[in-house]
PyMOL Python script that loads the backbone (N, CA, C, O; Angstrom):
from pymol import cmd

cmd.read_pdbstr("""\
ATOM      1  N   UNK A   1       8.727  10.722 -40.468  1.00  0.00           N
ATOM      2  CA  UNK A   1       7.506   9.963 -40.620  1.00  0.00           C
ATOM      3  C   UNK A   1       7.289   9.144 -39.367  1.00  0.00           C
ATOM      4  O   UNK A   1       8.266   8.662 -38.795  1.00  0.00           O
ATOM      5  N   UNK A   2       5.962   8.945 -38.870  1.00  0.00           N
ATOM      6  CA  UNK A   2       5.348   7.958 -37.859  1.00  0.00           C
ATOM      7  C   UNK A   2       4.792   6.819 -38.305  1.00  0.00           C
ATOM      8  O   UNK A   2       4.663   6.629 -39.515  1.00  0.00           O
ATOM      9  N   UNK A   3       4.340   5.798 -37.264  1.00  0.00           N
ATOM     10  CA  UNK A   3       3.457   5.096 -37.421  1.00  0.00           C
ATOM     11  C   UNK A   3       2.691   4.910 -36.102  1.00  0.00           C
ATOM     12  O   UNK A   3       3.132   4.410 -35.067  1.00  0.00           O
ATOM     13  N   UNK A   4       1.257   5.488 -36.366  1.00  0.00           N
ATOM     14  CA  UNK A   4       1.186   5.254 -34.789  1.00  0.00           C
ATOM     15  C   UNK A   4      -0.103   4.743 -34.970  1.00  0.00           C
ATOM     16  O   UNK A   4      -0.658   5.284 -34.014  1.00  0.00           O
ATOM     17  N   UNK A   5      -0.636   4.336 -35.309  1.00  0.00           N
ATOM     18  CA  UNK A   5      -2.097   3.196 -35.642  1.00  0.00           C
ATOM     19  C   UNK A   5      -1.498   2.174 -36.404  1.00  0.00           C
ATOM     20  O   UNK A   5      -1.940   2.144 -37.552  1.00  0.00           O
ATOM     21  N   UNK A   6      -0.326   1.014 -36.061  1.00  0.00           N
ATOM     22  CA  UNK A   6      -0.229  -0.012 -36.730  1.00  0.00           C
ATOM     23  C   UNK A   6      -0.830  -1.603 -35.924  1.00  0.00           C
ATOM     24  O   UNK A   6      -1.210  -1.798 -34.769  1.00  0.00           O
ATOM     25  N   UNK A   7      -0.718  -2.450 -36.983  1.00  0.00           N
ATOM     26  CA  UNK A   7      -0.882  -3.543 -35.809  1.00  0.00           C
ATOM     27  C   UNK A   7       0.618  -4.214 -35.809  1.00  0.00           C
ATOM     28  O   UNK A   7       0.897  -5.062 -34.961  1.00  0.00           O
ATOM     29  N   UNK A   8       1.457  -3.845 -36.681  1.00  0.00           N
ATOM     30  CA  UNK A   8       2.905  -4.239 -36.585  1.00  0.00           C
ATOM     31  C   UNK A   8       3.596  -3.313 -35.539  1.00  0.00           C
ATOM     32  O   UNK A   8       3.575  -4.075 -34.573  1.00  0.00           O
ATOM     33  N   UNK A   9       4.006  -2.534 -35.233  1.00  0.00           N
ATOM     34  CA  UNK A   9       4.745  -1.743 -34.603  1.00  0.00           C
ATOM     35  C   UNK A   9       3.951  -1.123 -33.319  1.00  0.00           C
ATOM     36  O   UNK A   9       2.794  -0.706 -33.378  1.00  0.00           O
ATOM     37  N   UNK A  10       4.592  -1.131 -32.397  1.00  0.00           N
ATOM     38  CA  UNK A  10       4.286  -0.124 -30.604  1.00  0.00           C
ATOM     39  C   UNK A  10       4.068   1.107 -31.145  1.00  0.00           C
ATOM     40  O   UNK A  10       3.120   1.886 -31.037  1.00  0.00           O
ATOM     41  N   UNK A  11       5.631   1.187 -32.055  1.00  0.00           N
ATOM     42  CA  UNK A  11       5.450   2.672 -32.355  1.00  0.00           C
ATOM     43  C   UNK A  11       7.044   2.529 -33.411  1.00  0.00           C
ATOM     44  O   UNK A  11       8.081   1.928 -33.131  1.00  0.00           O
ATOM     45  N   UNK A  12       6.687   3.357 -34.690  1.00  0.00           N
ATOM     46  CA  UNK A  12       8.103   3.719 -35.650  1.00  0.00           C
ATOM     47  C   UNK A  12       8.313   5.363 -35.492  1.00  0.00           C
ATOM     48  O   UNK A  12       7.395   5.989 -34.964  1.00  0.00           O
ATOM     49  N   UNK A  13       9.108   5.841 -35.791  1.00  0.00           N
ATOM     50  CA  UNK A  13       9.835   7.181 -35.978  1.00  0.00           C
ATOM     51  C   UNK A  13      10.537   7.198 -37.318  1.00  0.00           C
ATOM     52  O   UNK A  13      10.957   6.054 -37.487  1.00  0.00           O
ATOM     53  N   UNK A  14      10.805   7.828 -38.173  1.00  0.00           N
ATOM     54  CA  UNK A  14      11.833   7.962 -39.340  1.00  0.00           C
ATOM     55  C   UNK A  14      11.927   9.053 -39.596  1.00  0.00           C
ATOM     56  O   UNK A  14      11.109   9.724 -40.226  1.00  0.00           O
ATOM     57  N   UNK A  15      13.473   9.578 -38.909  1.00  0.00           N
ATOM     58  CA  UNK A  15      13.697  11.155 -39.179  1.00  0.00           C
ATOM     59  C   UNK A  15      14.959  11.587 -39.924  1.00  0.00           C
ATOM     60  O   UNK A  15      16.087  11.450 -39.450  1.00  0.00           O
ATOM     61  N   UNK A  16      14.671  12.171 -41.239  1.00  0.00           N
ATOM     62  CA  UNK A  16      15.803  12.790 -42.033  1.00  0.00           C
ATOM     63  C   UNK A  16      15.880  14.377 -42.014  1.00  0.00           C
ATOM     64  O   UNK A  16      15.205  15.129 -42.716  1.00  0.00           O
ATOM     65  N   UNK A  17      16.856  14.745 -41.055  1.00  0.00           N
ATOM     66  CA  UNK A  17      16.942  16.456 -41.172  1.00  0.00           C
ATOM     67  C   UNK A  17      18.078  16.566 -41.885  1.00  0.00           C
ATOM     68  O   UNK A  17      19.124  15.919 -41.848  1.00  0.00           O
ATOM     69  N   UNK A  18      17.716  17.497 -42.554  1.00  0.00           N
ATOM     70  CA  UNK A  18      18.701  17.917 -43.778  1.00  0.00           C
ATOM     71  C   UNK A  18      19.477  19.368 -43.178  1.00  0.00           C
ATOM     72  O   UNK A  18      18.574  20.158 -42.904  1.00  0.00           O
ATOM     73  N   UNK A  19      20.578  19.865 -42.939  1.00  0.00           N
ATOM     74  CA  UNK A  19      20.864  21.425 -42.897  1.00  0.00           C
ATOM     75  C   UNK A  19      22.217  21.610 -43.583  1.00  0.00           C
ATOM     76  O   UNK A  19      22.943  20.657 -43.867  1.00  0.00           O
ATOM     77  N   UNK A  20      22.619  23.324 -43.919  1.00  0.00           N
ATOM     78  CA  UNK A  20      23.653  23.031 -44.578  1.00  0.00           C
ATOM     79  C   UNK A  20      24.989  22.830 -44.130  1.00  0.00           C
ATOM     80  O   UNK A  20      25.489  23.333 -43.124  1.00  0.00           O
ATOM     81  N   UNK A  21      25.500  22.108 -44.892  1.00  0.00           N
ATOM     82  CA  UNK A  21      27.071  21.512 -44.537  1.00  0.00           C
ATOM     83  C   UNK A  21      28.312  22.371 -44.537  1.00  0.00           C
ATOM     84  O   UNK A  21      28.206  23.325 -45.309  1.00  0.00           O
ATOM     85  N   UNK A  22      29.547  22.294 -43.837  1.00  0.00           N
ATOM     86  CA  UNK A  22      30.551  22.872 -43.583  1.00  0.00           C
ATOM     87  C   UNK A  22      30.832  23.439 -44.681  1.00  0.00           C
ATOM     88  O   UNK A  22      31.117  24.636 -44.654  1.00  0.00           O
ATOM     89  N   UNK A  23      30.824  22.758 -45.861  1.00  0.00           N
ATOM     90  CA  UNK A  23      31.529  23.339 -47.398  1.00  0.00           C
ATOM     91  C   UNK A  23      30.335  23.431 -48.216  1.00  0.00           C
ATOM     92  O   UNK A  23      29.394  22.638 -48.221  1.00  0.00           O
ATOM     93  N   UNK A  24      30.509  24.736 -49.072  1.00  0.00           N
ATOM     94  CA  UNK A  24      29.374  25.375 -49.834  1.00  0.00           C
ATOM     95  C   UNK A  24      29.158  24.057 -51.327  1.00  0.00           C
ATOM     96  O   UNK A  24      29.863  23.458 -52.139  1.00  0.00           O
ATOM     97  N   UNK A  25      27.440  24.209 -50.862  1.00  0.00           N
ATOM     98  CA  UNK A  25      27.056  22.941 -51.836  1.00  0.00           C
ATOM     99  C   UNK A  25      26.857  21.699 -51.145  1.00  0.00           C
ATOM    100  O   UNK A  25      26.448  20.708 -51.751  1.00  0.00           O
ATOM    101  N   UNK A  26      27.167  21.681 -49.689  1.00  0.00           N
ATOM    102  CA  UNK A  26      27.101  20.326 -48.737  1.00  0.00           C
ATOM    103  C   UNK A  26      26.039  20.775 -47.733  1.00  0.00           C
ATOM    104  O   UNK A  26      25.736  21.912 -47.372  1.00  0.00           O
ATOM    105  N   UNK A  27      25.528  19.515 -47.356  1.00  0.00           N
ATOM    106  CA  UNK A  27      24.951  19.519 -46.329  1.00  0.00           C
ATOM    107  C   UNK A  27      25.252  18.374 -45.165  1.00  0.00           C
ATOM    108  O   UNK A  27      25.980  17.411 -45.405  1.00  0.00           O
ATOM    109  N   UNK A  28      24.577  18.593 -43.806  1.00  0.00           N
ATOM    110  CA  UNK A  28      24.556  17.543 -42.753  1.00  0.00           C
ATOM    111  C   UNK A  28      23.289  16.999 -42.994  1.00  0.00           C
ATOM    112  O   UNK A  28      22.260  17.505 -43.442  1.00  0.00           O
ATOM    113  N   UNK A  29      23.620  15.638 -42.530  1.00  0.00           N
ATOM    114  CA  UNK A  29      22.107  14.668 -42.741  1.00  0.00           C
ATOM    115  C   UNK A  29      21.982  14.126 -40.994  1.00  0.00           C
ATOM    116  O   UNK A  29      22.895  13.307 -40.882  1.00  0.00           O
ATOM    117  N   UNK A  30      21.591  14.188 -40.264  1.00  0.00           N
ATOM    118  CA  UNK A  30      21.207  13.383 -39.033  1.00  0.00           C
ATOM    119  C   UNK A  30      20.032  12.763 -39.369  1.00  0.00           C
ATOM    120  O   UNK A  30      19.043  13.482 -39.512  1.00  0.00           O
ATOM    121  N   UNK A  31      19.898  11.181 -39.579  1.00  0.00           N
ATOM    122  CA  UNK A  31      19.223  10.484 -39.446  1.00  0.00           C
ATOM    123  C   UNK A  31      18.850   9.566 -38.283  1.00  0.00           C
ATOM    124  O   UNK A  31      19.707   9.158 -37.498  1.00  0.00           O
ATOM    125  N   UNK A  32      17.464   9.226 -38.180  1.00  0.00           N
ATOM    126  CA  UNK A  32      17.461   8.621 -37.063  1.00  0.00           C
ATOM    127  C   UNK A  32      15.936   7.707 -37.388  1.00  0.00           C
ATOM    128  O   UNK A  32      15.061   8.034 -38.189  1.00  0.00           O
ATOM    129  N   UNK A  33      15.962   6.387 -36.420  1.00  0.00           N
ATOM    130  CA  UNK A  33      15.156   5.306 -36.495  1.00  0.00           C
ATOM    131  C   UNK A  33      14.835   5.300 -35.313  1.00  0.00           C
ATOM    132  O   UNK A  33      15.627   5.842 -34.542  1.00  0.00           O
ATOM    133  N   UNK A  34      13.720   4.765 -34.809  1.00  0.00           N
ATOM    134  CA  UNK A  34      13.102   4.213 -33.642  1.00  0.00           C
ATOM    135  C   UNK A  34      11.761   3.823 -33.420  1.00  0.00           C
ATOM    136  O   UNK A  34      10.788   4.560 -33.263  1.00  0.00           O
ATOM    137  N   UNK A  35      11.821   2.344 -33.424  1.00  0.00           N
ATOM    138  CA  UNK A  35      10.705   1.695 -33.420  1.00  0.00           C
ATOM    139  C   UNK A  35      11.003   0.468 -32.853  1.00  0.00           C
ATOM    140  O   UNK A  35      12.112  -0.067 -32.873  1.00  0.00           O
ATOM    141  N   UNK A  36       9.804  -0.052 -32.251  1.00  0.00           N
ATOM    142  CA  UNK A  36       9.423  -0.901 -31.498  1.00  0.00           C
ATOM    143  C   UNK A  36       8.108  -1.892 -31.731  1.00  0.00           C
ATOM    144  O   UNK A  36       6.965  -1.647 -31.345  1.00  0.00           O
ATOM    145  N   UNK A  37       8.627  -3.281 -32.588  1.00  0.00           N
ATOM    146  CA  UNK A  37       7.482  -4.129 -32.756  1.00  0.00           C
ATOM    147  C   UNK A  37       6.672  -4.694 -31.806  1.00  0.00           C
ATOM    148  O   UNK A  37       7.314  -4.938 -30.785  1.00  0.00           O
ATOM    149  N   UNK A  38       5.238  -5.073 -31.722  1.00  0.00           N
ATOM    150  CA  UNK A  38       4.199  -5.231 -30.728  1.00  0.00           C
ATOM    151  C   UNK A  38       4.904  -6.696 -30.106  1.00  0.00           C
ATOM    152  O   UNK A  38       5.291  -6.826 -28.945  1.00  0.00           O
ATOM    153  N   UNK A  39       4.970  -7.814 -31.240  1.00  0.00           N
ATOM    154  CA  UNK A  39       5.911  -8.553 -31.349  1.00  0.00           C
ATOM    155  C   UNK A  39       7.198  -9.336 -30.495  1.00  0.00           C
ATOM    156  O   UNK A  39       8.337  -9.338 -30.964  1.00  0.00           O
ATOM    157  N   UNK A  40       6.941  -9.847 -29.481  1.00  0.00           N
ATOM    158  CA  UNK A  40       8.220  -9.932 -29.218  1.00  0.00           C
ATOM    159  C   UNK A  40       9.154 -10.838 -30.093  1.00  0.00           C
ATOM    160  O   UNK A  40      10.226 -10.310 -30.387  1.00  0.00           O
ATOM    161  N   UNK A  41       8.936 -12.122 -30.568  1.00  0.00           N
ATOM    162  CA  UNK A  41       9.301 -12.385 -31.639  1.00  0.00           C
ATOM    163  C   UNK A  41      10.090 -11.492 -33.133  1.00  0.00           C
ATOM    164  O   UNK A  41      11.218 -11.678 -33.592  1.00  0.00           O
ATOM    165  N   UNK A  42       9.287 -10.766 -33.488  1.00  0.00           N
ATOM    166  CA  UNK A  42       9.404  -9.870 -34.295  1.00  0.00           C
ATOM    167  C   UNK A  42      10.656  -8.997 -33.504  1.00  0.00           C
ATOM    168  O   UNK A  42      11.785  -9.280 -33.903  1.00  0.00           O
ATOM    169  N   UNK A  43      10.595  -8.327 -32.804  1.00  0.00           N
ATOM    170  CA  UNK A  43      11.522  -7.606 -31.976  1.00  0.00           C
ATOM    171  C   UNK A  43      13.330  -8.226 -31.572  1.00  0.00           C
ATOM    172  O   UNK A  43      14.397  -7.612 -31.571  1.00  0.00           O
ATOM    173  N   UNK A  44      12.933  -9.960 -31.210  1.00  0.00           N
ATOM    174  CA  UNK A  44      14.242 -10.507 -30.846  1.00  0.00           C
ATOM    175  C   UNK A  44      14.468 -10.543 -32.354  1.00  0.00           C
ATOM    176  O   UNK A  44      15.591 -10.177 -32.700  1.00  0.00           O
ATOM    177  N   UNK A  45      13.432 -10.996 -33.542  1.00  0.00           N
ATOM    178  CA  UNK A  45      14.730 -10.900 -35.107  1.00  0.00           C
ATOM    179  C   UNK A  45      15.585  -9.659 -35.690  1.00  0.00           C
ATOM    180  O   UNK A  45      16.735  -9.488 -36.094  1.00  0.00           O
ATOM    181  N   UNK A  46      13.986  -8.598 -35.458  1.00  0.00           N
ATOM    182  CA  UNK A  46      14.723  -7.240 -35.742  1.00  0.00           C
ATOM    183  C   UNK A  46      16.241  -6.940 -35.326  1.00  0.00           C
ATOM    184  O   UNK A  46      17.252  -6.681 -35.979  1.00  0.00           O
ATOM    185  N   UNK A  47      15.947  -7.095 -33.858  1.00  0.00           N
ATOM    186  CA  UNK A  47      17.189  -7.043 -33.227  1.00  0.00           C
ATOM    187  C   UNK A  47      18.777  -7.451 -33.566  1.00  0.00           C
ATOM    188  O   UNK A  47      19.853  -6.958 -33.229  1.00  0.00           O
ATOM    189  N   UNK A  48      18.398  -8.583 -34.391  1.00  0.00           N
ATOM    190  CA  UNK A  48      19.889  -9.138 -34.828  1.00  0.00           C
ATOM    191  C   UNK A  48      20.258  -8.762 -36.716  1.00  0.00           C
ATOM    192  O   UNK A  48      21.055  -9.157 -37.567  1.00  0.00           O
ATOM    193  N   UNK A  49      19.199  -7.847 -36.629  1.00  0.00           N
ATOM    194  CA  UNK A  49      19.390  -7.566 -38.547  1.00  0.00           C
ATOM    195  C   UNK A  49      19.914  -6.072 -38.336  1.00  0.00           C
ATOM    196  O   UNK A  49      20.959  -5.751 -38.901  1.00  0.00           O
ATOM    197  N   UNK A  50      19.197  -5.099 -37.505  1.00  0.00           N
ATOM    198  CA  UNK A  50      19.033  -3.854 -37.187  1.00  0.00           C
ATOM    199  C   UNK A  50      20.115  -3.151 -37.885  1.00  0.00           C
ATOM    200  O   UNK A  50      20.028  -2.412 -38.867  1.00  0.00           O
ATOM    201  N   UNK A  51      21.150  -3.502 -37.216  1.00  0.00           N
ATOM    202  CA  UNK A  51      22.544  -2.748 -38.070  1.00  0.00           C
ATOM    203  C   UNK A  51      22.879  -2.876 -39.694  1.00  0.00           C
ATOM    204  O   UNK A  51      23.374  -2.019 -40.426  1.00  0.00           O
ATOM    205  N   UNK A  52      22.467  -4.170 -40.003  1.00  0.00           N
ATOM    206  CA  UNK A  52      22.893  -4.495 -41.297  1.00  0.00           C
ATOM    207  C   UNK A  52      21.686  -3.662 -42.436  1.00  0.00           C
ATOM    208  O   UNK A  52      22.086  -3.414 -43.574  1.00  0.00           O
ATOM    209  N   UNK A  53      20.355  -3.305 -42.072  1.00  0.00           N
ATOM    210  CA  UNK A  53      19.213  -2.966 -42.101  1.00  0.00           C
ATOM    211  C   UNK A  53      19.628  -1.055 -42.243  1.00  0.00           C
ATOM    212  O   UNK A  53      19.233  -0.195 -43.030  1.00  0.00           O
ATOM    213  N   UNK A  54      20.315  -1.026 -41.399  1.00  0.00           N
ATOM    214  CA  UNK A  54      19.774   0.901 -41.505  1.00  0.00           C
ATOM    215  C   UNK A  54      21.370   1.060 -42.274  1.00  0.00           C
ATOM    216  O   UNK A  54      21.469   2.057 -42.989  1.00  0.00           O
ATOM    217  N   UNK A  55      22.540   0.212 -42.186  1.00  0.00           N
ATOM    218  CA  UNK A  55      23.663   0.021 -43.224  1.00  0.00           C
ATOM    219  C   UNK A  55      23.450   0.502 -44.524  1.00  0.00           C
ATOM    220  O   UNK A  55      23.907   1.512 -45.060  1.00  0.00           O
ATOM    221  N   UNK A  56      22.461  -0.625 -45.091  1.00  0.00           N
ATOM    222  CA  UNK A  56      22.000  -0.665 -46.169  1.00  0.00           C
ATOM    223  C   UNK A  56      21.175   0.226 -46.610  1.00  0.00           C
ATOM    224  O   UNK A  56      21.086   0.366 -47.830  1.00  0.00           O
ATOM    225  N   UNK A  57      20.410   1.004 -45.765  1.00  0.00           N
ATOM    226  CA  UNK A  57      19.192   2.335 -46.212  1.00  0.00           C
ATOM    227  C   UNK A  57      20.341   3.464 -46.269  1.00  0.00           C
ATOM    228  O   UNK A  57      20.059   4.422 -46.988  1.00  0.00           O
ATOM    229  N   UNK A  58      21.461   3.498 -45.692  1.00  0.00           N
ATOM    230  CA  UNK A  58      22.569   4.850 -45.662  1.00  0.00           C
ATOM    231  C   UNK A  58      23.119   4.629 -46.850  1.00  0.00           C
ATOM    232  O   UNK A  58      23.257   5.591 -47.605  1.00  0.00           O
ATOM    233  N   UNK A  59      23.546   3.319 -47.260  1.00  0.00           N
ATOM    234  CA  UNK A  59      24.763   3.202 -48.521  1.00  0.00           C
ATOM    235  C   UNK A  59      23.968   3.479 -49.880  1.00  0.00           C
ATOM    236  O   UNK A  59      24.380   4.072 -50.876  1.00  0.00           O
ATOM    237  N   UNK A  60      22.447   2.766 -49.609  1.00  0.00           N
ATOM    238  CA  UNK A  60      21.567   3.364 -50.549  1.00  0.00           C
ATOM    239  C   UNK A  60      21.060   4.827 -50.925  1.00  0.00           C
ATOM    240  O   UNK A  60      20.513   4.971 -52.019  1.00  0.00           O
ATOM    241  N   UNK A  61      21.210   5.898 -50.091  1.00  0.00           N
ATOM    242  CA  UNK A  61      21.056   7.265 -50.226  1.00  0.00           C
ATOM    243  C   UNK A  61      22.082   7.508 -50.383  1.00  0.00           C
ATOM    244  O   UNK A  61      22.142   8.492 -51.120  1.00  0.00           O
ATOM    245  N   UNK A  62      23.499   6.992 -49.960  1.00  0.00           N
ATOM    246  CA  UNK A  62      24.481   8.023 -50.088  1.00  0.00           C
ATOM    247  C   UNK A  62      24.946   7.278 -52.228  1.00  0.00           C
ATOM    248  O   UNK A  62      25.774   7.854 -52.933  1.00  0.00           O
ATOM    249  N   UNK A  63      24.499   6.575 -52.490  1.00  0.00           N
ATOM    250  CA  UNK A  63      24.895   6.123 -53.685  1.00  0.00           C
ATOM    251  C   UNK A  63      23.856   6.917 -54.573  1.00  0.00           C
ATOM    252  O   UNK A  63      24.164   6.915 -55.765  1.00  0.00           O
ATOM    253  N   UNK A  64      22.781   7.546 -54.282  1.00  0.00           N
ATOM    254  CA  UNK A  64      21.606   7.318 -55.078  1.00  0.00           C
ATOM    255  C   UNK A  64      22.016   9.086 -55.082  1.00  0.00           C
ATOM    256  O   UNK A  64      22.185   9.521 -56.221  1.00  0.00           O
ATOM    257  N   UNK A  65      22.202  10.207 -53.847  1.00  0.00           N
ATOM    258  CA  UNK A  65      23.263  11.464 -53.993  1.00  0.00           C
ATOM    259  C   UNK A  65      24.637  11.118 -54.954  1.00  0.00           C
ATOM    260  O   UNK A  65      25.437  12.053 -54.911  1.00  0.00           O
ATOM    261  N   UNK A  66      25.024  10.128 -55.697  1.00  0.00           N
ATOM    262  CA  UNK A  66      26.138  10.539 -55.715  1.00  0.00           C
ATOM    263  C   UNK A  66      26.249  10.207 -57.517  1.00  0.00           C
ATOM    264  O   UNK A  66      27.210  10.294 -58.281  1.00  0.00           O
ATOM    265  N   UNK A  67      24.852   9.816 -57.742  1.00  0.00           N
ATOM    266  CA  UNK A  67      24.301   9.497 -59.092  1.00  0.00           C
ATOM    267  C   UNK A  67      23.779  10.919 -59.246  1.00  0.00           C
ATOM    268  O   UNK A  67      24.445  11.667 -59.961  1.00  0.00           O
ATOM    269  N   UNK A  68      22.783  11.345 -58.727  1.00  0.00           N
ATOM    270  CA  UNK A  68      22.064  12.578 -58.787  1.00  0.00           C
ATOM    271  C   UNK A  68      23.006  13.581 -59.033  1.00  0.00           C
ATOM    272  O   UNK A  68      23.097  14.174 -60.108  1.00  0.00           O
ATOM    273  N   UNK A  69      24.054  13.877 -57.570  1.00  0.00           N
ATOM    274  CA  UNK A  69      24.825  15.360 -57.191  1.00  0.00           C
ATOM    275  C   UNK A  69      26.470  15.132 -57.634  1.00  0.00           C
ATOM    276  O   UNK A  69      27.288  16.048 -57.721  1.00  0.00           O
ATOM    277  N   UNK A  70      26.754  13.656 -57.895  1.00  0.00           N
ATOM    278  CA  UNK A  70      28.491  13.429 -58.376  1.00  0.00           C
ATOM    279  C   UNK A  70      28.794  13.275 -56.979  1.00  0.00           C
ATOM    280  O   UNK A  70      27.953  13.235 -56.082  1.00  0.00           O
ATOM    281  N   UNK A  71      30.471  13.162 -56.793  1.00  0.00           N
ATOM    282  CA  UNK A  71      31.077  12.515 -56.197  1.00  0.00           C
ATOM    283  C   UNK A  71      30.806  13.715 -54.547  1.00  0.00           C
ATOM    284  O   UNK A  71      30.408  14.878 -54.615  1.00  0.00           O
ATOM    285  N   UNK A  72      31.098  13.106 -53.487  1.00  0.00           N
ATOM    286  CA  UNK A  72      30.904  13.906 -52.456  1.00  0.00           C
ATOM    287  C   UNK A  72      31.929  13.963 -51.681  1.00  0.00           C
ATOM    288  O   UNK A  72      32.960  13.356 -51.969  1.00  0.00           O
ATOM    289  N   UNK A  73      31.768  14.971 -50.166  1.00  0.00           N
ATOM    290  CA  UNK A  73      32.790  15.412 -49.263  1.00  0.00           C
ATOM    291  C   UNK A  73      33.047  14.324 -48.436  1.00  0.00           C
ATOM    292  O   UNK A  73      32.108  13.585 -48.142  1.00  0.00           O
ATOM    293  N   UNK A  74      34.414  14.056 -47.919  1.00  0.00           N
ATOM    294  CA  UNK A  74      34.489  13.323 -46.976  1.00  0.00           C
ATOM    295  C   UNK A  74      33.713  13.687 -45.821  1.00  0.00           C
ATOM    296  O   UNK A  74      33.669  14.856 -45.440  1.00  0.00           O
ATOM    297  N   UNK A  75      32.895  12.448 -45.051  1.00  0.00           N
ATOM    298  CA  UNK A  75      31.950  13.201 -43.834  1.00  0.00           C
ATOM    299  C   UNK A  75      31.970  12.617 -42.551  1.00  0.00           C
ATOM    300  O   UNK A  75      32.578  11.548 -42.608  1.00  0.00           O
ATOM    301  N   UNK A  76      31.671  12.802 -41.726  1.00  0.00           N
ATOM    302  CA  UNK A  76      31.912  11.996 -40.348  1.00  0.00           C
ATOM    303  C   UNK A  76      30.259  11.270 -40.070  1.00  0.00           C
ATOM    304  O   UNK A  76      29.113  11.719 -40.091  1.00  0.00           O
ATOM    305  N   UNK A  77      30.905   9.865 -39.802  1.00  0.00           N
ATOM    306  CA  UNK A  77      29.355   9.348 -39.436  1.00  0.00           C
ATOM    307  C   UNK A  77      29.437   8.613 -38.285  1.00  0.00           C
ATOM    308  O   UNK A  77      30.196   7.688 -37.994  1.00  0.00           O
ATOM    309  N   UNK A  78      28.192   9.364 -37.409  1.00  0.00           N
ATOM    310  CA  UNK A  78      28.121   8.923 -35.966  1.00  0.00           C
ATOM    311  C   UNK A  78      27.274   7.883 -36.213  1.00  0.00           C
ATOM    312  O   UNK A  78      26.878   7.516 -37.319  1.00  0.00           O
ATOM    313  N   UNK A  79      26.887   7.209 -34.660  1.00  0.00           N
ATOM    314  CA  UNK A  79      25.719   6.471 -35.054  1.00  0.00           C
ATOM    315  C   UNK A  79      24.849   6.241 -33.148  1.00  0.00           C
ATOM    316  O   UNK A  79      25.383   6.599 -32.098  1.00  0.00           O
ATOM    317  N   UNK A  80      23.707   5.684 -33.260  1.00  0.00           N
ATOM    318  CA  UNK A  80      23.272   5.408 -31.774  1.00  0.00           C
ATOM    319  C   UNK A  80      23.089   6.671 -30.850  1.00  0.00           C
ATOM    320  O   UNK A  80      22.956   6.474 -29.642  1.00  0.00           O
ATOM    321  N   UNK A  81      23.072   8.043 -31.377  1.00  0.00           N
ATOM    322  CA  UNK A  81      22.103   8.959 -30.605  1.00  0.00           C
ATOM    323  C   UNK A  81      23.937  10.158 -30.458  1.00  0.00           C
ATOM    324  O   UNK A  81      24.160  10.950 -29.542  1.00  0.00           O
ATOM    325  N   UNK A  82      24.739   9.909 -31.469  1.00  0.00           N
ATOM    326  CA  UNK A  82      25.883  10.753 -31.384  1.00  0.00           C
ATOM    327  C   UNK A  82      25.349  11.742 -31.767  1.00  0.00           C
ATOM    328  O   UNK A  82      24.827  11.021 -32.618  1.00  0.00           O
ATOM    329  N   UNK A  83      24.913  12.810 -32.006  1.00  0.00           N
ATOM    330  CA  UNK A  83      24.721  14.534 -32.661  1.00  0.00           C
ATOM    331  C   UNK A  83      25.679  14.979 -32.638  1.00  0.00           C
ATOM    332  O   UNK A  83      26.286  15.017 -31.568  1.00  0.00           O
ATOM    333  N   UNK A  84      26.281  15.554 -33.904  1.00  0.00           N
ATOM    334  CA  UNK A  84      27.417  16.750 -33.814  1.00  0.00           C
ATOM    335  C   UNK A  84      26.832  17.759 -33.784  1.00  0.00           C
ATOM    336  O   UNK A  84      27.444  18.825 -33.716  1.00  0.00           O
TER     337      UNK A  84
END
""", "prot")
cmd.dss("prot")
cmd.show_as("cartoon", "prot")
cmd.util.cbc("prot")
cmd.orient("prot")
């Protein structure tokens, strides 16, 4: 998803690619964020939440899979532009 006509944001990105995972019934998730408030204000707070912020959107999907699909695979999680 974008945002590219806001008056909050320069510009957002929100990308969830889904493909399938090493073990049958799994998948890889590469997620990714990037956005930039008009804001500089807005930008220096973002800045100091950011981690605790996309923390909390991961622990929330990976809990909300694990209600839906049961318990899951151990997985490796990169972060900051790592791709496996």
């Amino acid at each position: 998803s974008t945002a590219s006509q806001s008056s909050l944001f320069d510009h957002l990105i929100n990308i969830w690619e889904f493909n399938p995972g090493p073990v049958p019934g799994s998948c890889s998730l590469y997620f990714l964020v990037d956005f930039k408030f008009q804001s500089p204000l807005y930008r220096q707070v973002a800045s100091m939440f950011f981690k605790e912020v996309v923390s909390r959107m991961i622990s929330s999907f990976s809990e909300r899979c694990r209600l839906i699909y049961g318990p899951g695979v151990p997985v490796l999680e990169n972060s900051y532009g790592e791709r496996t």
